[in-house]
mmCIF file of the C-alpha atoms, coordinates in Angstrom:
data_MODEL
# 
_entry.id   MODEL 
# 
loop_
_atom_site.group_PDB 
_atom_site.id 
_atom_site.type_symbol 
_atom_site.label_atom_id 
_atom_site.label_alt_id 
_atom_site.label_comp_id 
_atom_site.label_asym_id 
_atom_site.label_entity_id 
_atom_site.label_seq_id 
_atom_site.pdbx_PDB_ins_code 
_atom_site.Cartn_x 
_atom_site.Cartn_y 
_atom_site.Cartn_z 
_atom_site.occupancy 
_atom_site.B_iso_or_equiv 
_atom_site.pdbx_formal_charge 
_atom_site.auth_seq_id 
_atom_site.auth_comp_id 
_atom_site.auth_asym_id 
_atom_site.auth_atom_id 
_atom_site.pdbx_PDB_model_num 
ATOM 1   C CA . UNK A 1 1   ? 5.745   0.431   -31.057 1.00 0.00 ? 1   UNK A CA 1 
ATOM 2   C CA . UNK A 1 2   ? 6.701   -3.089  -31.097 1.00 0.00 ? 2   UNK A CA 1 
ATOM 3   C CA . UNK A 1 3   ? 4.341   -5.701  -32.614 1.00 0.00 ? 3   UNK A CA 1 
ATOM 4   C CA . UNK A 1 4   ? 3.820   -7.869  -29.481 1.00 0.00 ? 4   UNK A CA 1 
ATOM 5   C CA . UNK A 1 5   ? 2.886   -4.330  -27.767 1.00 0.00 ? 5   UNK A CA 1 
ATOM 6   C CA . UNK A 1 6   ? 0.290   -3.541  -30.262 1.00 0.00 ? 6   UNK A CA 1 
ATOM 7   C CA . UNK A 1 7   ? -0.914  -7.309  -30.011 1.00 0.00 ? 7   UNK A CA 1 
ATOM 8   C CA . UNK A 1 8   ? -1.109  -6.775  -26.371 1.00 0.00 ? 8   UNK A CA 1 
ATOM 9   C CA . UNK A 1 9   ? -2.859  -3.208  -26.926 1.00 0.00 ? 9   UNK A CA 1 
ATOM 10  C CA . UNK A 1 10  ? -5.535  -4.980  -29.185 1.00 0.00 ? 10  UNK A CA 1 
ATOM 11  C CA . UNK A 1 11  ? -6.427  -7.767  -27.162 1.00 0.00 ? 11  UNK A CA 1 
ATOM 12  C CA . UNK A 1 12  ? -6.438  -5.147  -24.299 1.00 0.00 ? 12  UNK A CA 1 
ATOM 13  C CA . UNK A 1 13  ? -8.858  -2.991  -26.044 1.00 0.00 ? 13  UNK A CA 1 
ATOM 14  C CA . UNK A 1 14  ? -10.974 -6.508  -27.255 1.00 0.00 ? 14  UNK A CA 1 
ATOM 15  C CA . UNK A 1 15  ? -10.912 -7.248  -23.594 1.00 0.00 ? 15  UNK A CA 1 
ATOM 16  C CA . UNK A 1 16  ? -12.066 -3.892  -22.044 1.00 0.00 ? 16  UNK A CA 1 
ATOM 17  C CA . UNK A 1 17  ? -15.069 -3.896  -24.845 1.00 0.00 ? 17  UNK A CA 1 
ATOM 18  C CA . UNK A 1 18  ? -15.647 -7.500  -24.210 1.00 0.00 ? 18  UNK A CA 1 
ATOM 19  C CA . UNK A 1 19  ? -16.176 -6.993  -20.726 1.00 0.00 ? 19  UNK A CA 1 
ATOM 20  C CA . UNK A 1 20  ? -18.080 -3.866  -21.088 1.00 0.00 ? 20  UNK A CA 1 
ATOM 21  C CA . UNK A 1 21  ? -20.436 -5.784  -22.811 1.00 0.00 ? 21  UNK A CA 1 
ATOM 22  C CA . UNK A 1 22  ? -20.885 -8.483  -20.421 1.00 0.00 ? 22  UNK A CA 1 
ATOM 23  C CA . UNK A 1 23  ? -21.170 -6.050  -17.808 1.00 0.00 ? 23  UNK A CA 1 
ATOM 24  C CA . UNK A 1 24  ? -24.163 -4.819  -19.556 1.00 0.00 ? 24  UNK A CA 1 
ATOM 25  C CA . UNK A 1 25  ? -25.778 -7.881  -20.182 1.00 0.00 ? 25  UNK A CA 1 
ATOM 26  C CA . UNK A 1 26  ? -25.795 -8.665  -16.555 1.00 0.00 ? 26  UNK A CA 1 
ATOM 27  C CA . UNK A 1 27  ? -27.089 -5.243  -15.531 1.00 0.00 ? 27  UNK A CA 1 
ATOM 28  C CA . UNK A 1 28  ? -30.111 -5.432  -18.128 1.00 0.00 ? 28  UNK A CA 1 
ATOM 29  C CA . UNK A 1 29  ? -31.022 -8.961  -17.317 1.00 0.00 ? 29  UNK A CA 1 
ATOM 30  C CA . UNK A 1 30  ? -31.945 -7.972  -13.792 1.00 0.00 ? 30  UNK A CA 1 
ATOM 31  C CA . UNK A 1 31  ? -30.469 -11.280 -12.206 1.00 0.00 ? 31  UNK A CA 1 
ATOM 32  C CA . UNK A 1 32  ? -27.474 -10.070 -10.409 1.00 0.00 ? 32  UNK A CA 1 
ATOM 33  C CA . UNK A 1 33  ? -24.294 -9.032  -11.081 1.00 0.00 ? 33  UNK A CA 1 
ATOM 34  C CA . UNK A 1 34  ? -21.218 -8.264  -9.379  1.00 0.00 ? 34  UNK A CA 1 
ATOM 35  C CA . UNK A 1 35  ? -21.118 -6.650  -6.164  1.00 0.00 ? 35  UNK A CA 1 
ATOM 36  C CA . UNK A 1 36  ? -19.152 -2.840  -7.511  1.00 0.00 ? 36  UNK A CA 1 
ATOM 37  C CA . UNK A 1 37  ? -21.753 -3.002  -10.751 1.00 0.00 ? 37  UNK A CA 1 
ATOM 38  C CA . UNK A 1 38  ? -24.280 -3.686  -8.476  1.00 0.00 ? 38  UNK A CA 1 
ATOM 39  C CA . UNK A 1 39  ? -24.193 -1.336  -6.384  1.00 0.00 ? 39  UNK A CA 1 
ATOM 40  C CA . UNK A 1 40  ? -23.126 1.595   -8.877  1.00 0.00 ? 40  UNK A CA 1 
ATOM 41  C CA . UNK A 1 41  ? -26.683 0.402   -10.801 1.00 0.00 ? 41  UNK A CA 1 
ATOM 42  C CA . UNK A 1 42  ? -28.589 1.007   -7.300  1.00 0.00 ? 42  UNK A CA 1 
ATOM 43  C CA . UNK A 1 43  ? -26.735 4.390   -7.062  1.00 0.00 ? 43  UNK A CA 1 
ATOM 44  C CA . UNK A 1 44  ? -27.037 5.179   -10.483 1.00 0.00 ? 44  UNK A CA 1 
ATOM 45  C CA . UNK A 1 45  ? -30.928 4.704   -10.236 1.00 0.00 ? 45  UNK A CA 1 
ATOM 46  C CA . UNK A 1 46  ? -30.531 6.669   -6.908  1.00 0.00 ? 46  UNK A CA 1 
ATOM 47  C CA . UNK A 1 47  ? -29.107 9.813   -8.463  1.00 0.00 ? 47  UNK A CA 1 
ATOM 48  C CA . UNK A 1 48  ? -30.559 9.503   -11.734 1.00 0.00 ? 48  UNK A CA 1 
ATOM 49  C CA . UNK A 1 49  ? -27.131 9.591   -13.341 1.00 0.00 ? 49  UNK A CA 1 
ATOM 50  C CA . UNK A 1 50  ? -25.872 7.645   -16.096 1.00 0.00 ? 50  UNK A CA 1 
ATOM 51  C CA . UNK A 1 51  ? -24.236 3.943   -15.583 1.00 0.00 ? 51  UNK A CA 1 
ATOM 52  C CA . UNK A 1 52  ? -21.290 5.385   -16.912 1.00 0.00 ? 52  UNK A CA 1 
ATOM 53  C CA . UNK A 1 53  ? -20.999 7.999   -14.993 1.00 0.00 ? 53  UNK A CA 1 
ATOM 54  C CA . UNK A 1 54  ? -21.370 6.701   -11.464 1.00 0.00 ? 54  UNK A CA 1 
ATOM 55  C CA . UNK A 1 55  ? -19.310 3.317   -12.411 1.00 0.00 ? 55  UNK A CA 1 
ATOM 56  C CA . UNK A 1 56  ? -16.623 5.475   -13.257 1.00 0.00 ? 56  UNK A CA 1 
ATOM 57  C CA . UNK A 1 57  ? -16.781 8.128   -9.711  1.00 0.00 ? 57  UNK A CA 1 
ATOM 58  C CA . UNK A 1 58  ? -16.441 4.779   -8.031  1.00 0.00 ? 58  UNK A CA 1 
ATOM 59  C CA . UNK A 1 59  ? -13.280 3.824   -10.366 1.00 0.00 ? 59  UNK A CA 1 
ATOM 60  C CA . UNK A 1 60  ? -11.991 7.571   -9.151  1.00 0.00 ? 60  UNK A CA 1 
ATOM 61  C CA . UNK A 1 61  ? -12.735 6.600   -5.343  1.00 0.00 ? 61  UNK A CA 1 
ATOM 62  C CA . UNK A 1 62  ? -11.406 2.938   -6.052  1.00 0.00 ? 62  UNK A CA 1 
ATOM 63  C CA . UNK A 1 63  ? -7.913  4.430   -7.762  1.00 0.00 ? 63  UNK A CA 1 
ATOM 64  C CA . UNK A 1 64  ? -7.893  6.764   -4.518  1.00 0.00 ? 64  UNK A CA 1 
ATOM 65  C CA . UNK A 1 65  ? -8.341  4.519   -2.127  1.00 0.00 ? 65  UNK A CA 1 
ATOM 66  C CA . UNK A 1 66  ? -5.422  2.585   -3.781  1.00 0.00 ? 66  UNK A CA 1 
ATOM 67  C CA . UNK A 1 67  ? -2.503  4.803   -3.509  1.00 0.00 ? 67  UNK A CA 1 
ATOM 68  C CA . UNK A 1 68  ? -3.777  4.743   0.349   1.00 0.00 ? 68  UNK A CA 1 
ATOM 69  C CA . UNK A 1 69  ? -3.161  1.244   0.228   1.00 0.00 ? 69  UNK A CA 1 
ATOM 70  C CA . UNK A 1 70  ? -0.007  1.568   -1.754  1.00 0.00 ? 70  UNK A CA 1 
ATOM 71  C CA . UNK A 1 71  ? 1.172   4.214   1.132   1.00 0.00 ? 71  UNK A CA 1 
ATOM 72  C CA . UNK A 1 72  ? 2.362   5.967   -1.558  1.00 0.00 ? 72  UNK A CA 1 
ATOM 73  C CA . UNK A 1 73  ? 1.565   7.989   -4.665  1.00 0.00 ? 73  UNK A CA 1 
ATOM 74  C CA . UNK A 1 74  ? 2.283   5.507   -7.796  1.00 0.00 ? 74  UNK A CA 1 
ATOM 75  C CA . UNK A 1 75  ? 1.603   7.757   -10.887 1.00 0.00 ? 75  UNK A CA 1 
ATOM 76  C CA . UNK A 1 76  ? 1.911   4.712   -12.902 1.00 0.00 ? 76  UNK A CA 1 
ATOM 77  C CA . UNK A 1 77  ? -1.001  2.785   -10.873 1.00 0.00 ? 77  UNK A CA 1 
ATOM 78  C CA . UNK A 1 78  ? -3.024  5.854   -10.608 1.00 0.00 ? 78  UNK A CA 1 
ATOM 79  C CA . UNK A 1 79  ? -3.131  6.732   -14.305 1.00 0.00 ? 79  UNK A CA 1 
ATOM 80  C CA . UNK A 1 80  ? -3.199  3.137   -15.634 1.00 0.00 ? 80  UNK A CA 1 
ATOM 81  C CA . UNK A 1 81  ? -6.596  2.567   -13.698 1.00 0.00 ? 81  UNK A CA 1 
ATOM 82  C CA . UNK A 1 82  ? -7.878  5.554   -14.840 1.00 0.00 ? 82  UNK A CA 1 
ATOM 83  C CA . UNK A 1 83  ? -7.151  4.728   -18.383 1.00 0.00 ? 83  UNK A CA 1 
ATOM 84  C CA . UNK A 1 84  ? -8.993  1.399   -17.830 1.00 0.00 ? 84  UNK A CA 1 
ATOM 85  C CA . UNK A 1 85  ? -11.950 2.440   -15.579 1.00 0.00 ? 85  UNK A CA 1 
ATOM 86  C CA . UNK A 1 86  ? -12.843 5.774   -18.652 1.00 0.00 ? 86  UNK A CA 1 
ATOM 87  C CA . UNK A 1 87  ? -13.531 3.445   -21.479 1.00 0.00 ? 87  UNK A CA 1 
ATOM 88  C CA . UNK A 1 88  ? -14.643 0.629   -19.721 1.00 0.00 ? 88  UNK A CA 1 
ATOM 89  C CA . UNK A 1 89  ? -17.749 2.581   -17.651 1.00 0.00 ? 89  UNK A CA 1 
ATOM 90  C CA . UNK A 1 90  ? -18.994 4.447   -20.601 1.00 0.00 ? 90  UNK A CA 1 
ATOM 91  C CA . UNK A 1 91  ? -18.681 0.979   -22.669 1.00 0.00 ? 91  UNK A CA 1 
ATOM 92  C CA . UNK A 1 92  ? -20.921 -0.689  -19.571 1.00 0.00 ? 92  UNK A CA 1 
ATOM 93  C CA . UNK A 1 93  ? -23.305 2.254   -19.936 1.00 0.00 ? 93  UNK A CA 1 
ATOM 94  C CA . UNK A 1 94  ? -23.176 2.275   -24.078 1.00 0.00 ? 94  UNK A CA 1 
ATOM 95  C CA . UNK A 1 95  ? -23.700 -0.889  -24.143 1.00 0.00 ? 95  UNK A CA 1 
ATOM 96  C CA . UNK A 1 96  ? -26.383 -0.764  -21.243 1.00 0.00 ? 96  UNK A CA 1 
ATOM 97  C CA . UNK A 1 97  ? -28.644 1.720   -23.271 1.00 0.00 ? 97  UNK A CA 1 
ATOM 98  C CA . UNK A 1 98  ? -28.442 -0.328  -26.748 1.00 0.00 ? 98  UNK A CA 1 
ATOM 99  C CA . UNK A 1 99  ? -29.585 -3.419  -24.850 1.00 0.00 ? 99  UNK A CA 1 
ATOM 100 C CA . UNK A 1 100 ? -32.678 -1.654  -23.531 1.00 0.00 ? 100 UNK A CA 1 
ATOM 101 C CA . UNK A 1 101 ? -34.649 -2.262  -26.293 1.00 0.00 ? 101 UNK A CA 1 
ATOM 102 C CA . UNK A 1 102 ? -34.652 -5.732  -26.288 1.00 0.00 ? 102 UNK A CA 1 
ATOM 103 C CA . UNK A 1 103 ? -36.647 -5.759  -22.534 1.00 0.00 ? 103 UNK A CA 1 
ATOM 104 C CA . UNK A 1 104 ? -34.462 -8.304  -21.028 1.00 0.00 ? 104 UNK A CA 1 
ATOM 105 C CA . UNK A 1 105 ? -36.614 -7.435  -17.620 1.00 0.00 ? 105 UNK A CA 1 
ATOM 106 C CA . UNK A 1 106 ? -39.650 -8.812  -19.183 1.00 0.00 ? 106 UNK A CA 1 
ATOM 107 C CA . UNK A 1 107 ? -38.441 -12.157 -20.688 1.00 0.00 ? 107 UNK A CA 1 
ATOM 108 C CA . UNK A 1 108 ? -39.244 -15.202 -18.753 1.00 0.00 ? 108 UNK A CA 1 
ATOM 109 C CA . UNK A 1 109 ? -37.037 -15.981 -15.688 1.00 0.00 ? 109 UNK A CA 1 
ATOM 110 C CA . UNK A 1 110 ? -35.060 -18.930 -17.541 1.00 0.00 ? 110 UNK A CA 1 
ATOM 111 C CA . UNK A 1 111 ? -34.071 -17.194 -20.400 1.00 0.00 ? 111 UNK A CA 1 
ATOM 112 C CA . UNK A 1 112 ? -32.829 -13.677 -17.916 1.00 0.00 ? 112 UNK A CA 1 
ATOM 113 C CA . UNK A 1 113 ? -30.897 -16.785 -16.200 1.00 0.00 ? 113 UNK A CA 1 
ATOM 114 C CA . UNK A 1 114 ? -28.827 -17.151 -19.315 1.00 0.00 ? 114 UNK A CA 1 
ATOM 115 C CA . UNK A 1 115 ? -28.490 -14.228 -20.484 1.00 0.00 ? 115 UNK A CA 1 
ATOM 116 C CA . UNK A 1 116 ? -27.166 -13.426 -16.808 1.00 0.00 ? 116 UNK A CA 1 
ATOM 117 C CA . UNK A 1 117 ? -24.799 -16.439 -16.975 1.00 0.00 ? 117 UNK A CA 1 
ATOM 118 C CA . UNK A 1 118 ? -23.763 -15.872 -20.678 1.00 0.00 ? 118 UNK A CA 1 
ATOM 119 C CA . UNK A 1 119 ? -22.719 -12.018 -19.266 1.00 0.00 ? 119 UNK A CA 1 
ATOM 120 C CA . UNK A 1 120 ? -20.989 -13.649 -16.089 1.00 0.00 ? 120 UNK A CA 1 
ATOM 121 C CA . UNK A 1 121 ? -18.833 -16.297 -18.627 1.00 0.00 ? 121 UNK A CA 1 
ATOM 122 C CA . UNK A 1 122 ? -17.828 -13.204 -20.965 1.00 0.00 ? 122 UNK A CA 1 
ATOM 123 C CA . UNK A 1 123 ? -16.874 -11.206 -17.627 1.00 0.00 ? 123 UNK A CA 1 
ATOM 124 C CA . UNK A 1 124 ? -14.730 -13.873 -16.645 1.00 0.00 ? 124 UNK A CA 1 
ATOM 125 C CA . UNK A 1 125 ? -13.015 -14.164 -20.143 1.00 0.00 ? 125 UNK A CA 1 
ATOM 126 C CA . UNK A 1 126 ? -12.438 -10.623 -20.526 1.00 0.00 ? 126 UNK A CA 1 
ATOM 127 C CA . UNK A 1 127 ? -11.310 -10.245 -17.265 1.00 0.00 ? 127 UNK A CA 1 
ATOM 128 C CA . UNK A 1 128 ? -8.836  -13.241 -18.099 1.00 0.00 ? 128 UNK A CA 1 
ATOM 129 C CA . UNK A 1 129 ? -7.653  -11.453 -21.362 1.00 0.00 ? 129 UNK A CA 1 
ATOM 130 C CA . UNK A 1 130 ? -6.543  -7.955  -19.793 1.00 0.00 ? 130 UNK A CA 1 
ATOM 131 C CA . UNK A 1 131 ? -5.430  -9.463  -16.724 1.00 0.00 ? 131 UNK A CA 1 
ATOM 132 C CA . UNK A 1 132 ? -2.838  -11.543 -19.344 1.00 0.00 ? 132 UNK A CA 1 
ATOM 133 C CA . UNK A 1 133 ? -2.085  -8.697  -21.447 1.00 0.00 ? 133 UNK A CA 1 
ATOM 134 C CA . UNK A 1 134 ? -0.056  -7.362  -18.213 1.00 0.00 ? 134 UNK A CA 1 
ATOM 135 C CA . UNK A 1 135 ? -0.537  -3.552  -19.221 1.00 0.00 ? 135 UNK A CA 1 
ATOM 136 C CA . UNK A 1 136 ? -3.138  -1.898  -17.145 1.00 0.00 ? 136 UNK A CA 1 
ATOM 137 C CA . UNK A 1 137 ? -5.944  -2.966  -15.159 1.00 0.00 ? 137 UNK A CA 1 
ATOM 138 C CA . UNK A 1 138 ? -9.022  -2.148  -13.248 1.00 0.00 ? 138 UNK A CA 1 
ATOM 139 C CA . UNK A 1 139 ? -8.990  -0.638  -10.062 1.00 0.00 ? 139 UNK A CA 1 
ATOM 140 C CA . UNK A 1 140 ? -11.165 -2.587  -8.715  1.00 0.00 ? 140 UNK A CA 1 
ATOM 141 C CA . UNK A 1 141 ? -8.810  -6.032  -9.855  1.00 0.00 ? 141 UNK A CA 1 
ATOM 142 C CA . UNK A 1 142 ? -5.778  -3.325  -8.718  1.00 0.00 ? 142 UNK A CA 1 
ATOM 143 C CA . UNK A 1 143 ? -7.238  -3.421  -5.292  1.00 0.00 ? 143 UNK A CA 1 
ATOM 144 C CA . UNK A 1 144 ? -7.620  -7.133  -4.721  1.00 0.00 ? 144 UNK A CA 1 
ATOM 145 C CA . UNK A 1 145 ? -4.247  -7.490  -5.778  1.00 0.00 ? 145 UNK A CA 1 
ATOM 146 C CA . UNK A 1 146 ? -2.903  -5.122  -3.546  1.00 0.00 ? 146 UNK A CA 1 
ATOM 147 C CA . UNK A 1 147 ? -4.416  -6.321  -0.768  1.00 0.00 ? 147 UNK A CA 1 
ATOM 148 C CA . UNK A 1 148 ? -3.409  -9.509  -1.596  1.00 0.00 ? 148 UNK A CA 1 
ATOM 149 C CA . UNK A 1 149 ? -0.003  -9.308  -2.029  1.00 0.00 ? 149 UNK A CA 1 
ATOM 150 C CA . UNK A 1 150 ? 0.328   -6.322  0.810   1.00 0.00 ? 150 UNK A CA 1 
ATOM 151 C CA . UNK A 1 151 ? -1.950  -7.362  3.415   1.00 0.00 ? 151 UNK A CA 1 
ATOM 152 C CA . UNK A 1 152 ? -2.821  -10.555 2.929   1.00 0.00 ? 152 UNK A CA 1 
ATOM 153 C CA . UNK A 1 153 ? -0.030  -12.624 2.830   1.00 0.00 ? 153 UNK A CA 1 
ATOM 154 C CA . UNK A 1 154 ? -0.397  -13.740 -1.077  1.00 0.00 ? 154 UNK A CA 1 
ATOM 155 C CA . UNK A 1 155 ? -3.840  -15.092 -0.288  1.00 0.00 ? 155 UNK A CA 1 
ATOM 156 C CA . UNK A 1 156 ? -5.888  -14.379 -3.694  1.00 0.00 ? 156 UNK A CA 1 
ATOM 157 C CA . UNK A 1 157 ? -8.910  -15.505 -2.201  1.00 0.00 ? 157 UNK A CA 1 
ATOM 158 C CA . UNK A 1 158 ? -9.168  -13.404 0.932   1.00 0.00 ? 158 UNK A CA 1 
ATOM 159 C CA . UNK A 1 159 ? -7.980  -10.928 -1.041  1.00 0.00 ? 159 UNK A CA 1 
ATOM 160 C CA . UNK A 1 160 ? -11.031 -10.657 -3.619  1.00 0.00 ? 160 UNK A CA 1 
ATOM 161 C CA . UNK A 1 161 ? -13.092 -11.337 -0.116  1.00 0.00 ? 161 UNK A CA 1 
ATOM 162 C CA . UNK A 1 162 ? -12.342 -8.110  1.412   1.00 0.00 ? 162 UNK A CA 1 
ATOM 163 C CA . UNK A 1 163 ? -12.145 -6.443  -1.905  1.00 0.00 ? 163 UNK A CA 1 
ATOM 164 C CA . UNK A 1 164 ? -15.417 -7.191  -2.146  1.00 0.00 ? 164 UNK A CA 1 
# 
Protein backbone atom coordinates (compact mmCIF):
# COMPACT_ATOMS: atom_id res chain seq x y z
CA UNK A 1 0.00 0.00 0.00
CA UNK A 2 1.06 3.27 -1.22
CA UNK A 3 1.24 6.25 1.18
CA UNK A 4 -1.28 8.55 -0.59
CA UNK A 5 -3.67 5.29 -0.38
CA UNK A 6 -3.29 4.96 3.27
CA UNK A 7 -3.70 8.89 3.54
CA UNK A 8 -6.80 8.49 1.60
CA UNK A 9 -7.85 5.31 3.81
CA UNK A 10 -7.36 7.51 7.02
CA UNK A 11 -9.13 10.47 6.13
CA UNK A 12 -11.78 7.96 4.79
CA UNK A 13 -12.08 6.27 8.05
CA UNK A 14 -11.88 10.10 9.95
CA UNK A 15 -14.68 10.90 7.61
CA UNK A 16 -17.04 7.86 8.06
CA UNK A 17 -16.54 8.38 12.11
CA UNK A 18 -16.91 12.04 11.68
CA UNK A 19 -20.08 11.72 10.09
CA UNK A 20 -21.31 9.01 12.24
CA UNK A 21 -21.05 11.31 14.86
CA UNK A 22 -22.87 14.10 13.41
CA UNK A 23 -25.46 11.82 12.41
CA UNK A 24 -25.96 11.15 16.00
CA UNK A 25 -26.00 14.45 17.21
CA UNK A 26 -28.81 15.30 14.95
CA UNK A 27 -30.84 12.22 15.84
CA UNK A 28 -30.50 12.92 19.75
CA UNK A 29 -31.21 16.58 19.49
CA UNK A 30 -34.70 15.87 18.25
CA UNK A 31 -34.68 18.86 15.67
CA UNK A 32 -34.53 17.14 12.40
CA UNK A 33 -32.27 15.50 10.44
CA UNK A 34 -31.95 14.20 7.10
CA UNK A 35 -34.68 12.67 5.33
CA UNK A 36 -32.96 8.52 5.12
CA UNK A 37 -31.86 9.10 9.09
CA UNK A 38 -35.06 10.31 9.62
CA UNK A 39 -37.00 8.04 8.63
CA UNK A 40 -34.77 4.90 9.69
CA UNK A 41 -35.14 6.71 13.48
CA UNK A 42 -39.14 6.56 12.98
CA UNK A 43 -38.70 2.89 11.85
CA UNK A 44 -36.24 2.10 14.24
CA UNK A 45 -38.64 3.31 17.10
CA UNK A 46 -41.34 1.39 15.07
CA UNK A 47 -39.68 -2.01 15.32
CA UNK A 48 -37.86 -1.50 18.38
CA UNK A 49 -34.59 -2.28 16.65
CA UNK A 50 -31.39 -0.68 17.03
CA UNK A 51 -30.35 2.66 14.91
CA UNK A 52 -27.76 0.65 13.58
CA UNK A 53 -29.48 -1.93 12.57
CA UNK A 54 -32.35 -0.51 10.57
CA UNK A 55 -29.94 2.40 9.04
CA UNK A 56 -27.98 -0.26 7.72
CA UNK A 57 -31.27 -2.75 6.10
CA UNK A 58 -31.97 0.51 4.36
CA UNK A 59 -28.13 0.79 3.13
CA UNK A 60 -28.85 -3.11 1.91
CA UNK A 61 -32.20 -1.92 0.08
CA UNK A 62 -30.37 1.40 -1.06
CA UNK A 63 -27.16 -0.77 -2.58
CA UNK A 64 -30.06 -2.99 -4.21
CA UNK A 65 -31.94 -0.65 -5.60
CA UNK A 66 -28.66 0.65 -7.19
CA UNK A 67 -27.47 -2.08 -9.34
CA UNK A 68 -31.29 -1.69 -10.65
CA UNK A 69 -30.37 1.62 -11.56
CA UNK A 70 -26.99 0.65 -12.82
CA UNK A 71 -28.96 -2.10 -15.10
CA UNK A 72 -26.35 -4.11 -14.18
CA UNK A 73 -24.59 -6.01 -11.41
CA UNK A 74 -21.33 -3.79 -10.46
CA UNK A 75 -19.55 -5.94 -7.76
CA UNK A 76 -17.35 -3.05 -7.22
CA UNK A 77 -20.42 -0.56 -6.41
CA UNK A 78 -22.22 -3.17 -4.54
CA UNK A 79 -19.44 -4.10 -2.12
CA UNK A 80 -17.93 -0.59 -1.78
CA UNK A 81 -21.39 0.67 -0.34
CA UNK A 82 -21.62 -2.05 1.78
CA UNK A 83 -18.25 -1.46 3.21
CA UNK A 84 -19.32 2.18 3.86
CA UNK A 85 -22.99 1.77 5.00
CA UNK A 86 -21.49 -1.40 8.01
CA UNK A 87 -19.32 0.96 9.91
CA UNK A 88 -21.00 3.97 9.34
CA UNK A 89 -24.73 2.70 10.83
CA UNK A 90 -23.34 1.04 13.84
CA UNK A 91 -21.04 4.34 14.34
CA UNK A 92 -24.61 6.47 14.03
CA UNK A 93 -26.10 4.04 16.54
CA UNK A 94 -22.71 3.90 18.91
CA UNK A 95 -22.54 7.10 18.92
CA UNK A 96 -26.44 7.56 19.33
CA UNK A 97 -26.47 5.51 22.67
CA UNK A 98 -23.29 7.40 24.30
CA UNK A 99 -25.07 10.69 23.64
CA UNK A 100 -28.16 9.59 25.54
CA UNK A 101 -27.02 10.50 28.66
CA UNK A 102 -26.57 13.90 28.17
CA UNK A 103 -30.74 14.40 27.50
CA UNK A 104 -30.33 16.51 24.51
CA UNK A 105 -34.43 16.15 24.30
CA UNK A 106 -34.77 18.04 27.44
CA UNK A 107 -32.41 21.06 26.91
CA UNK A 108 -34.03 24.25 25.96
CA UNK A 109 -35.09 24.66 22.28
CA UNK A 110 -32.06 27.13 21.41
CA UNK A 111 -29.43 25.17 22.58
CA UNK A 112 -31.16 21.54 20.61
CA UNK A 113 -30.99 24.26 17.62
CA UNK A 114 -27.24 24.15 17.80
CA UNK A 115 -26.50 21.19 18.64
CA UNK A 116 -28.78 20.23 15.51
CA UNK A 117 -26.86 22.73 13.32
CA UNK A 118 -23.37 21.89 14.80
CA UNK A 119 -24.40 17.94 13.67
CA UNK A 120 -25.72 19.28 10.18
CA UNK A 121 -22.08 21.41 9.62
CA UNK A 122 -20.03 18.13 10.66
CA UNK A 123 -22.41 16.06 8.19
CA UNK A 124 -21.60 18.29 5.54
CA UNK A 125 -17.75 18.17 6.23
CA UNK A 126 -17.58 14.57 6.51
CA UNK A 127 -19.58 14.06 3.72
CA UNK A 128 -17.08 16.51 1.84
CA UNK A 129 -14.01 14.45 3.11
CA UNK A 130 -15.08 10.84 1.79
CA UNK A 131 -16.69 12.18 -1.14
CA UNK A 132 -12.80 13.66 -1.91
CA UNK A 133 -11.06 10.68 -0.85
CA UNK A 134 -12.64 9.05 -4.19
CA UNK A 135 -12.62 5.38 -2.68
CA UNK A 136 -16.02 4.31 -1.63
CA UNK A 137 -19.11 5.94 -0.75
CA UNK A 138 -22.54 5.77 0.65
CA UNK A 139 -25.28 4.35 -1.07
CA UNK A 140 -27.37 6.71 -0.43
CA UNK A 141 -24.62 9.62 -2.09
CA UNK A 142 -24.13 6.40 -4.78
CA UNK A 143 -27.71 6.86 -5.69
CA UNK A 144 -27.90 10.58 -6.25
CA UNK A 145 -25.04 10.26 -8.33
CA UNK A 146 -26.35 7.73 -10.40
CA UNK A 147 -29.30 9.26 -11.03
CA UNK A 148 -27.63 12.18 -11.78
CA UNK A 149 -25.32 11.32 -14.18
CA UNK A 150 -27.80 8.39 -15.72
CA UNK A 151 -31.08 9.91 -15.63
CA UNK A 152 -30.78 13.19 -15.10
CA UNK A 153 -28.79 14.69 -17.53
CA UNK A 154 -25.73 15.76 -15.06
CA UNK A 155 -28.19 17.77 -13.01
CA UNK A 156 -26.75 17.38 -9.25
CA UNK A 157 -29.56 19.10 -7.92
CA UNK A 158 -32.50 17.16 -9.29
CA UNK A 159 -30.55 14.46 -8.70
CA UNK A 160 -30.30 14.72 -4.72
CA UNK A 161 -34.22 15.86 -5.28
CA UNK A 162 -35.44 12.59 -6.33
CA UNK A 163 -32.88 10.84 -4.27
CA UNK A 164 -34.50 12.19 -1.65
Amino acid sequence: MDSKFKKRLGYLIFAIVLDAFANALMIDSNMGSAVWTASAVNISTLLHASYGTTLFVYAVIVTIVNQLLLGKFDTHIFISNLLFSLPFSYLVGFFSDLLNPFHFPNLPIYLRIVIDILGLMLISIGTSIYQRCNLIQHPNDEMAYLLRFKYLHGSAGWGQLVNQ
